[in-house]
Structure formats: structure tokens, C-alpha cells
N, C-alpha and C positions, 0 to 999 in steps of 0.2 A: 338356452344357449349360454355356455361360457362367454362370461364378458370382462372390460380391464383386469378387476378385480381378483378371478378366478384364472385370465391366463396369466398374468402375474405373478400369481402365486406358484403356477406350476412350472414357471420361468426359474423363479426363484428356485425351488425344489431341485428343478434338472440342472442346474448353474454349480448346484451345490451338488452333485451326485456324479455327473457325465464330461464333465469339461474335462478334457487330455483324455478320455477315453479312442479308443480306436473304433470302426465298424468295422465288424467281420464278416458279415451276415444280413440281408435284407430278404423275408419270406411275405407276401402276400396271399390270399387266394380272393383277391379282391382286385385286379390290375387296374381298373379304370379309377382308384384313387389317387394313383401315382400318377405324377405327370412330367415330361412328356409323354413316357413311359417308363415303365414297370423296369425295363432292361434298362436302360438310360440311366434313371437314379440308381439303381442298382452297379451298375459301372462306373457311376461318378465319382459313387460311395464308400465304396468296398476299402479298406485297406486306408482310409485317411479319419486322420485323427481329429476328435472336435473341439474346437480353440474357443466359441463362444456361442451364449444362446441370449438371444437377443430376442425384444418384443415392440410391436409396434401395432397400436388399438387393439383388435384380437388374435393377429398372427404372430405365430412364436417364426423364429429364424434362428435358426443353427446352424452356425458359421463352420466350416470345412476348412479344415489346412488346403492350400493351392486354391483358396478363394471362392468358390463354389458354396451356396446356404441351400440349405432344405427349409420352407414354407411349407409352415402347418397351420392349418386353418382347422379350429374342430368342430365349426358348426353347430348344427342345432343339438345331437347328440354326442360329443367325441370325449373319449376322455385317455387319458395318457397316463400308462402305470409303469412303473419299474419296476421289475421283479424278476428274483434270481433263477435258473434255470428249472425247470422241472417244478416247478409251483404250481400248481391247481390253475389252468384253463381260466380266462377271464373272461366272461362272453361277452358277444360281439365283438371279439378280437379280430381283427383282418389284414393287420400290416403290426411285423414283426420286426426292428431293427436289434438286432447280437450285437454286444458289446465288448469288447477287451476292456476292464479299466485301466487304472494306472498302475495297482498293485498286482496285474496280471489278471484279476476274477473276472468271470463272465456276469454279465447282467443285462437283461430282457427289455428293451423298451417299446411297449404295445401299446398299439392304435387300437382303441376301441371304439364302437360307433354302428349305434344300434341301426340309422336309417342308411348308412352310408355316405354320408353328404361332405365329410370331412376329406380333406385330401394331402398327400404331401406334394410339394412341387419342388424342383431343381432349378435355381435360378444361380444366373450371372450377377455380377454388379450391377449391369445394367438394367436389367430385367429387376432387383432388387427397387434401385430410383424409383423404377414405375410404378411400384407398390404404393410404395413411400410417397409420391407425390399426389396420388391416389386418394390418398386418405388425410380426411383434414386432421386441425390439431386437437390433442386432448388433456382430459382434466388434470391437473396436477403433475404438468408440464408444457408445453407454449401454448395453452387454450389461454387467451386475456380474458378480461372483460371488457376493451371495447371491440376486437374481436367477435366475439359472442353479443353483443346488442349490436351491432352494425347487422350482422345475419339475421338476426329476428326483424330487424326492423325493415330489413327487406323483402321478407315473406309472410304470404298470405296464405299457406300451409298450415295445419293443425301445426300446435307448436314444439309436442311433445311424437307428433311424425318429423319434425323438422330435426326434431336436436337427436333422433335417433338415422340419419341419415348420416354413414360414418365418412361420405364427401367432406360435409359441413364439421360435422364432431364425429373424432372417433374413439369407440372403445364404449360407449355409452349403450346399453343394450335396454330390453324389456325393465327388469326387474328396476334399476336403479332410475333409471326414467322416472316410473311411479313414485318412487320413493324421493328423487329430489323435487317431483310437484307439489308433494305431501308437503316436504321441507317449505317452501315456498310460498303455500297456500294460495297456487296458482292453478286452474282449471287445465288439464292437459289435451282438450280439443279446441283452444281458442285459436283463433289467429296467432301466427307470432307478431305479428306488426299489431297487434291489440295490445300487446304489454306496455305495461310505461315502464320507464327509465330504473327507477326503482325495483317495478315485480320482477323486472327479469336481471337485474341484479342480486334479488332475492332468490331467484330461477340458478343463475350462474355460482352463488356460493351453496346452496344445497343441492347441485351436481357434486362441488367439492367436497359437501360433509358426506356424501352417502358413499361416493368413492372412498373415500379414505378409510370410512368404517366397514366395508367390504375387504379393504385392503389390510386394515387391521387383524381382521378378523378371518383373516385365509380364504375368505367369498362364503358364496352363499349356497345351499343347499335344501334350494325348496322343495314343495312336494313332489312335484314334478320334475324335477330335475335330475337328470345324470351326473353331475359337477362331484369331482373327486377329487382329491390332490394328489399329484404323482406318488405317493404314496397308498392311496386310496383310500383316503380317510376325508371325509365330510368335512365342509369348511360351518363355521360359527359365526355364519351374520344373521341366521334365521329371524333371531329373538331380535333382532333392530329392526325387521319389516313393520312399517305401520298400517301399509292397504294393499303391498300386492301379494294377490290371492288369498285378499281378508274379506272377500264381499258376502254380504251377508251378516258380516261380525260387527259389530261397536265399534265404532270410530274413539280410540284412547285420548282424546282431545274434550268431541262437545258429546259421545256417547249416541250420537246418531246412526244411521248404518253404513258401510260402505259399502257403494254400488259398482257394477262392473259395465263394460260398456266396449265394443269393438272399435277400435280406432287404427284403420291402417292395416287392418289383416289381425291385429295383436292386443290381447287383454289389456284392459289399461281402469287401473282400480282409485277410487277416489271418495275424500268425503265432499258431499256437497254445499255441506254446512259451512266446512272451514277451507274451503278453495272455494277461489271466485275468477 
């Protein structure tokens, strides 16, 4: 699943691509993505121009002249490509927005989304709030630190289910989870209220260093992963992974092995040597 990092980047991308473009055009042959409906966003959409694309933990927002946003969420599979008309079919294409730019060209913005789980929604201001307040804060914007140990210290939840709970923290996904445990050298099925003051201090700045090198680095593009950048070009945080989806491999630390282990429905990869 795209996470900060990756829809971030694709923020950025389309920020830099689609801002003052118009909608001409909205083709589905997927309707139950759209919501309320397929006609609905399509009527709301048609003919108004886009003033801003906004992101908030994994949902992008694309702000509509006359105040109206389309919410996209790309779930476990989605990935968002631009490309000019008549370009070679992207599979698992299913939701087509046409675009006018500024300088009059057309350009293609496709939803891709191999299980379907992705969707766009038409929401109000209001309906926006609800998002928004929805979702707690995150890294490398109003996440604190005592914020973040007040939460842990209140839960008795594995810790590394807890901080991927996007109520609690959001924009924090699978991959970077792992990776700021590693950071940490903090065990990712403890209790969170096991941590002392310190480990989850330690917890709290290696969420920031893994976000950030994600964020550097255009995201991540594991093996498994669909993650593309509106361009559809592969993002370069691979080579920073230290244990997720290294199990099996040598831990680059004390050279031990790292193990995999189900936590919460989701791979969660670790060394046992250097987390406690």
C-alpha cells in the first residue's frame, strides 16, 4: 500500500502537472469506485477547473473551483498515472479523468488498481472536516513527542499495531513501521505501554528518519509493490530497507538473520538480536 511517503510524492507530481487544468471528461467502467456516484462526481466535475491538490496521511484531495474536492484513496493496489492521449493502455486502468491543461493539451489522469479497493469520492467542506478529524496526526507535521508517548503509554496493543492505526497516527503504513522499529531497536509486537520514556523516544524519531528518507527518495518500491510515481517511474527508498521483506537475510547490524512474523493481519520483519 502507498503510504505518506509515496502519496506525497504523487501530490507533488500532480501539483506540479494538473493545477489550473480543467475536467472534460470522467470514463469509468468501474462505477462502485466512484462515490456517491459515478454520475454525481461526474456532474460535479465536468467543466471546473483544479485550484489545488492537497494530502492528508494517505488521501490525496483535489480541490475544485466552486469548492467541491475529489478524495482518493489508492489503497492497497492504486496507482495514478498521467499520460497524454492515445498512450499504450495501463493495466488495471478503471477510472479515467480528461484533462484541458493550461496551455490547451489534453492529458490523461488514470486510476489504476489491480484489486479495486481504491476509490474517488466527491466531498463538501464538510464532509472534507470529517476526514480530517478522522485521522490523527502525523510525522513530520503536528505528530509531537509527547503526543506520541502519551498514546503508547496508554495502550496495551502490540505497539507497532498501535502506531499503524491511522485514528492514532497517520500516514504510517506497513513498510516504514518495520523500518522505524529497526531504527529504534525496539521489538514491534510489545505492548506499547512496555516502552519506557526513552525506547519510544527512540520509537518517535526513527518514524521521522524513515519518513523522511522515503520522502527523499520519491518512496518505495518493493517487491511486491505496485507504487509508481505519476509518472510511472519507480521510487528509490529500496536500498534504505533494513528488514522489511529481508527475512531470511542477515541482519546488516550483528549479521544474524531476520525473522518474519504475522502481527495484525501484516508482515512485520525484525532482528531479534538488535530489538528488544
Amino acid at each position: 500500500m502507498p503510504e505518506l511517503p509515496e502519496v506525497e510524492t504523487i501530490r507533488k507530481d500532480l501539483e506540479g502537472a494538473i493545477v489550473g487544468a480543467i475536467i472534460t471528461d470522467i470514463w469509468t467502467d468501474t462505477p462502485k469506485m466512484l462515490s456517491p456516484s459515478f454520475k454525481s462526481v461526474k456532474a460535479e466535475s465536468v467543466g471546473k477547473k483544479i485550484v489545488a491538490v492537497k494530502r492528508r496521511a494517505k488521501v490525496l484531495m483535489i480541490d475544485l473551483e466552486g469548492g467541491k474536492c475529489l478524495l482518493i484513496h489508492l489503497k492497497l493496489s492504486g496507482r495514478i498515472l498521467l499520460r497524454k492521449p492515445l498512450t499504450k493502455e495501463d493495466i488495471y486502468t478503471h477510472i479515467k479523468i480528461i484533462l484541458k491543461l493550461k496551455d490547451g493539451s489534453p492529458l490523461e489522469f488514470r486510476f489504476c488498481d489491480l484489486r479495486k479497493f481504491g476509490y474517488v469520492k466527491l466531498a463538501n467542506d464538510e464532509e472534507l472536516k470529517k476526514v480530517r478529524e478522522g485521522l490523527g496526526p502525523e510525522p513530520l507535521d503536528d505528530l509531537t513527542l509527547e503526543y506520541f508517548q502519551k498514546t503508547l503509554a496508554k495502550s496495551g496493543k502490540p505497539v507497532k499495531t498501535l502506531l499503524m492505526d491511522q485514528e492514532k497516527f497517520s500516514g504510517i503504513g506497513n513498510i516504514y513501521a518495520n523500518e522505524a522499529f529497526f531504527a529504534a531497536k525496539v521489538l514491534p509486537m510489545r505492548p506499547a505501554k512496555s516502552l519506557s520514556a526513552e525506547e519510544s523516544e527512540k520509537l518517535f524519531n526513527g518514524v521521522s528518519k524513515v519518513i523522511k528518507e522515503g520522502l527523499d527518495n520519491r518512496g518505495t518500491t518493493a517487491k511486491d509493490d505496485f507504487y509508481l510515481d505519476a509518472f510511472g517511474r519507480a521510487g528509490n527508498n529500496e536500498s534504505n530497507l533494513k528488514v522489511y521483506q529481508k527475512n531470511g537475510t542477515d541482519c546488516l547490524v550483528c549479521k544474524g538473520k531476520i525473522q518474519r512474523v504475522n502481527l495484525g493481519g501484516r508482515g512485520t520483519f525484525f532482528c531479534p538480536n538488535c530489538q528488544h
